[in-house]
C-alpha positions in Angstrom: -11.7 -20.0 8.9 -12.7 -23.4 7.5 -15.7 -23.3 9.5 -17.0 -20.0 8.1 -18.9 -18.3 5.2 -16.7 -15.7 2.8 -17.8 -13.6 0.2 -17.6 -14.7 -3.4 -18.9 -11.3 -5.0 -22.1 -11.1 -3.4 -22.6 -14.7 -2.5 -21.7 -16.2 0.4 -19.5 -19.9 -0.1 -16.9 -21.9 2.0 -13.6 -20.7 1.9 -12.7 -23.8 0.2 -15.3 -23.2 -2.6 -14.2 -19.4 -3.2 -10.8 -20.8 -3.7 -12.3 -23.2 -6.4 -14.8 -20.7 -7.9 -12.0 -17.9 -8.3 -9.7 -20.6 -10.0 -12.5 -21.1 -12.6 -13.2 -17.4 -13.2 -8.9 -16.8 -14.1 -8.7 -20.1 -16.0 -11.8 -19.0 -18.2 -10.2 -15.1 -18.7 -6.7 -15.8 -18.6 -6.5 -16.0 -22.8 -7.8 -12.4 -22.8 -6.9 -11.0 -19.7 -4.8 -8.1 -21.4 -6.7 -7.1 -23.9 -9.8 -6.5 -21.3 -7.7 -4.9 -19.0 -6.8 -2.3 -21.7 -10.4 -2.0 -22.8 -11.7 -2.1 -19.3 -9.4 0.5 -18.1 -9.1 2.6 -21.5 -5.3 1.7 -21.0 -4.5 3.9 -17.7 -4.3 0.2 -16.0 -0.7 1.2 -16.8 -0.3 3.9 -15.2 -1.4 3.2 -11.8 1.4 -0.1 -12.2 3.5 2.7 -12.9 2.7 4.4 -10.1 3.1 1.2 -7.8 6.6 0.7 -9.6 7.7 4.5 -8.5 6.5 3.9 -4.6 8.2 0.4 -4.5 11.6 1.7 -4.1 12.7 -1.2 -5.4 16.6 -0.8 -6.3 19.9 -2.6 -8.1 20.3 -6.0 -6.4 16.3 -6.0 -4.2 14.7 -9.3 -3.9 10.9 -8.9 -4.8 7.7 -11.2 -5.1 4.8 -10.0 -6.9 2.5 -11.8 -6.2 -0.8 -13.0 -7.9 1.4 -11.3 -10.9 -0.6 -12.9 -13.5 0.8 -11.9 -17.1 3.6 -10.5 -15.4 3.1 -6.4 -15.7 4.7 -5.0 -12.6 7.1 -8.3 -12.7 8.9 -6.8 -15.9 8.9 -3.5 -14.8 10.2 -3.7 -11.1 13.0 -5.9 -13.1 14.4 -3.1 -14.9 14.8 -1.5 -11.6 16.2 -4.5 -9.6 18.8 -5.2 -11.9 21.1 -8.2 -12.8 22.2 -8.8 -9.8 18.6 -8.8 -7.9 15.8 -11.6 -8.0 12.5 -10.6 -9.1 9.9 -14.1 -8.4 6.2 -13.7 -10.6 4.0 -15.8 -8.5 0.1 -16.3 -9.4 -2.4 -19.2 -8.1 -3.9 -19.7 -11.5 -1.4 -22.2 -13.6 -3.2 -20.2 -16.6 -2.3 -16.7 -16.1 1.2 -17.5 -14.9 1.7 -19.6 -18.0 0.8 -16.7 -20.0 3.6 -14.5 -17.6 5.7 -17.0 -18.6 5.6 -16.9 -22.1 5.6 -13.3 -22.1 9.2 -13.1 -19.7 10.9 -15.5 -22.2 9.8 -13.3 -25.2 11.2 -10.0 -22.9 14.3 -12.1 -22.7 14.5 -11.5 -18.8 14.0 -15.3 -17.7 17.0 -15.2 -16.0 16.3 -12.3 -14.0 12.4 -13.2 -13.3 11.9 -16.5 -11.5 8.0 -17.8 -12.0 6.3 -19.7 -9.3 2.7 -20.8 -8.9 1.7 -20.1 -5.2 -0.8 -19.6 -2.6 -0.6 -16.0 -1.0 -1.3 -17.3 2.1 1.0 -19.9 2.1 4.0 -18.4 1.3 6.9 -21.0 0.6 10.1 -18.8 1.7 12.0 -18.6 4.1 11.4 -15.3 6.8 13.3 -11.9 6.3 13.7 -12.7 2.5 12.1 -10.4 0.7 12.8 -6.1 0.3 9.9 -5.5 -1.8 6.3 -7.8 -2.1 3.7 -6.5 -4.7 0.1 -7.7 -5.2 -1.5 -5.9 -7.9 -5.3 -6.4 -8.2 -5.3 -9.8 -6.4 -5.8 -9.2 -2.8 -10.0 -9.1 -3.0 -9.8 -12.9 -4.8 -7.6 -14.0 -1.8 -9.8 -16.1 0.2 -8.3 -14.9 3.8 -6.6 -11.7 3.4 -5.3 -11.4 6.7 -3.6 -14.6 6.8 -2.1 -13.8 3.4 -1.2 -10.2 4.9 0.3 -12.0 7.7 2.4 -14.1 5.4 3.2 -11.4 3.5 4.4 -9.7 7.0 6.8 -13.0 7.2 8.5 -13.3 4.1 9.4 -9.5 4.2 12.8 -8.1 5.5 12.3 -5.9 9.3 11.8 -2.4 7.2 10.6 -4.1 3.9 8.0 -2.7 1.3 4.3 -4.1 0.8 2.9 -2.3 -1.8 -1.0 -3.3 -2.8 -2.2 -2.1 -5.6 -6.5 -2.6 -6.1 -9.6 -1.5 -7.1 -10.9 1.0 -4.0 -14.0 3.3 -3.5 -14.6 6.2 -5.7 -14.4 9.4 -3.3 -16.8 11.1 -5.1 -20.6 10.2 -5.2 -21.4 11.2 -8.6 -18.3 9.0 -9.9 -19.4 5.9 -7.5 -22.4 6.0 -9.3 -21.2 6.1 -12.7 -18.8 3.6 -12.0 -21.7 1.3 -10.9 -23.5 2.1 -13.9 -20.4 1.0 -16.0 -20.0 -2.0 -13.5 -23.1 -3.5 -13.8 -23.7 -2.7 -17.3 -20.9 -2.3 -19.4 -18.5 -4.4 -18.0 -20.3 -7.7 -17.9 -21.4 -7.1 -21.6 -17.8 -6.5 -23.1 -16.8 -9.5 -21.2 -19.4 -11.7 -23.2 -18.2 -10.1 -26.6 -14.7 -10.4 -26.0 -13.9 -13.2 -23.8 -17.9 -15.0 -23.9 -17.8 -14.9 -20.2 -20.3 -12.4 -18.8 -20.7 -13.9 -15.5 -16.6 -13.9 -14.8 -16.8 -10.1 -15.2 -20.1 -9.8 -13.4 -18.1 -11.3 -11.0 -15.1 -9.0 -11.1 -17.8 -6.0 -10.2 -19.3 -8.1 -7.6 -15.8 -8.5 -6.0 -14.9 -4.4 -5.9 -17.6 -4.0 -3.9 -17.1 -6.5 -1.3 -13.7 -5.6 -0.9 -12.5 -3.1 2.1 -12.5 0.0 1.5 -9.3 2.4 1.5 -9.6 3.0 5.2 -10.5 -0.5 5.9 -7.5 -2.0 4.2 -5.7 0.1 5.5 -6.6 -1.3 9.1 -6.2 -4.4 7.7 -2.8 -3.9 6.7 -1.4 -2.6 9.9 -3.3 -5.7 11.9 -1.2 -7.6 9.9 2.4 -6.5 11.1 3.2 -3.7 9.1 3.2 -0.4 9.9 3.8 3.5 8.4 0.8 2.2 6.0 -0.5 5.5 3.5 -2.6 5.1 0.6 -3.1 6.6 -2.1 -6.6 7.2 -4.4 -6.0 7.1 -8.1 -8.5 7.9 -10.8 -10.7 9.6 -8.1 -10.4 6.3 -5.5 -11.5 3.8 -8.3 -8.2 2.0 -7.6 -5.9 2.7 -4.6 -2.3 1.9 -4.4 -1.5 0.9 -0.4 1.9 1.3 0.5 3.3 0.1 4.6 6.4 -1.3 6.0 7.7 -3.9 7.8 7.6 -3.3 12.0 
C-alpha cells in the first residue's frame, strides 16, 4: 500500500502522511475528547457502547483488546464482565488519549484487571489464537489500511472469537442523511472551535464518516478479512452501526 493514495477525509495523502495527520488530529482533541463526545452525541454515545458491551459476549475469565480504546469506555465496561480472573488490554495509537485511559483506569481502581498498551492496529504485537473478544469502537475509519488491520485482527483472535466494530455508518433514511450533513458540516466543526479551538479536527471527523464504507461495504470488508457469520446492526437510524462476525 506504500505506493498508493488513501483518503484523509476528502483529501487524498500517502498512507504514511494519514498516519501522521490522524496522530495530530487525536493529540490536539484528546484533552476534550469526552466532553465533545457527550455534546456531539447528546450523550447516547453511551448507549450504542452499551449495546457493543451486550453483543460482545464477553464472560468471567475472556481475554479482550479494545482497540483504539482511547479514554477507555468499553475497556471498563467489558471489565466488569470479564472479571478478575480475565485480562482486558486498552490499546490506542495516540500516546494522548491512552494517557488519558490511563489516568481514568487508576481512578476506577481496575489497573490490575485493565492492561494499557499503545499499538498499531495493524500491527498487532500478540501472539495468534489469544484473544476471545477484540473491540474497536469508532477507530476503524482513522486506520490507515483497514484490511490489513482486519486481517490482524483475524490473527490475534481465538478460531470462533468475537470482532465487534462499533462506527459511525450511513443514515438509512434520506431525510435523516441530510440532517445529519447539515449538523456535520455546520454544527459540528463550530462546537469544536468553541470547545476544543480546533475546527478543522472536527471538520475532519465529518470528512472521515463519509469516506468510510458503508454498512454493507464493511461488512464485505469484514468477511474478506477472515471472519465470518458477520451481521450488523443500524443504531440511531444507521448514524452509527455496531458490526458483529466471528472467527472462521
Amino acid at each position: 500500500m506504500s505506493d498508493q493514495q488513501t483518503d484523509f477525509g476528502y483529501s487524498k495523502v500517502s498512507p504514511r502522511e494519514k498516519t501522521q495527520r490522524v496522530a495530530g488530529v487525536f493529540q490536539s482533541v484528546a484533552d476534550n475528547y469526552d466532553l465533545m463526545n457527550d455534546l456531539m452525541s447528546l450523550g447516547i454515545h453511551r448507549l450504542w457502547k452499551r449495546f457493543a458491551v451486550e453483543l460482545s459476549g464477553v464472560a468471567e475469565g475472556d481475554r479482550v483488546l479494545d482497540l483504539a480504546g482511547g479514554t477507555g469506555d468499553l475497556s471498563i465496561a467489558l471489565a466488569a464482565r470479564a472479571g478478575e480472573t480475565g485480562q482486558i488490554i486498552l490499546s490506542d495509537i495516540n500516546g494522548a488519549m491512552l494517557s488519558i485511559g490511563r489516568d481514568r483506569i487508576v481512578d476506577t481502581g481496575l489497573i490490575r484487571q485493565i492492561g494499557v498498551a499503545q499499538i498499531n492496529a495493524e500491527q498487532l504485537p500478540f501472539a495468534d489464537n489469544y484473544f476471545d473478544c477484540i473491540t474497536i469502537g469508532f477507530g476503524l475509519r482513522n486506520v490507515t489500511d483497514k484490511q490489513k488491520a482486519l486481517r490482524a485482527m483475524s490473527a490475534a483472535l481465538k478460531p470462533g472469537g468475537r470482532l465487534l466494530v462499533l462506527e459511525f455508518s450511513k443514515p438509512t433514511s434520506g431525510l435523516l442523511s441530510k440532517l445529519y450533513d447539515l449538523y456535520s458540516f455546520n454544527v459540528l466543526p463550530k462546537l469544536g472551535e468553541a470547545i476544543s479551538g480546533d475546527a478543522k479536527s472536527y471538520q475532519y471527523l465529518a470528512e472521515s464518516i463519509r469516506m468510510h464504507p458503508n454498512q454493507k461495504a464493511l461488512k464485505d470488508l469484514i468477511e474478506r478479512s477472515g471472519f465470518d457469520r458477520c451481521e450488523y446492526y443500524n443504531l440511531s437510524g444507521g448514524i452509527v452501526a455496531l458490526h458483529r462476525a466471528f472467527k472462521c
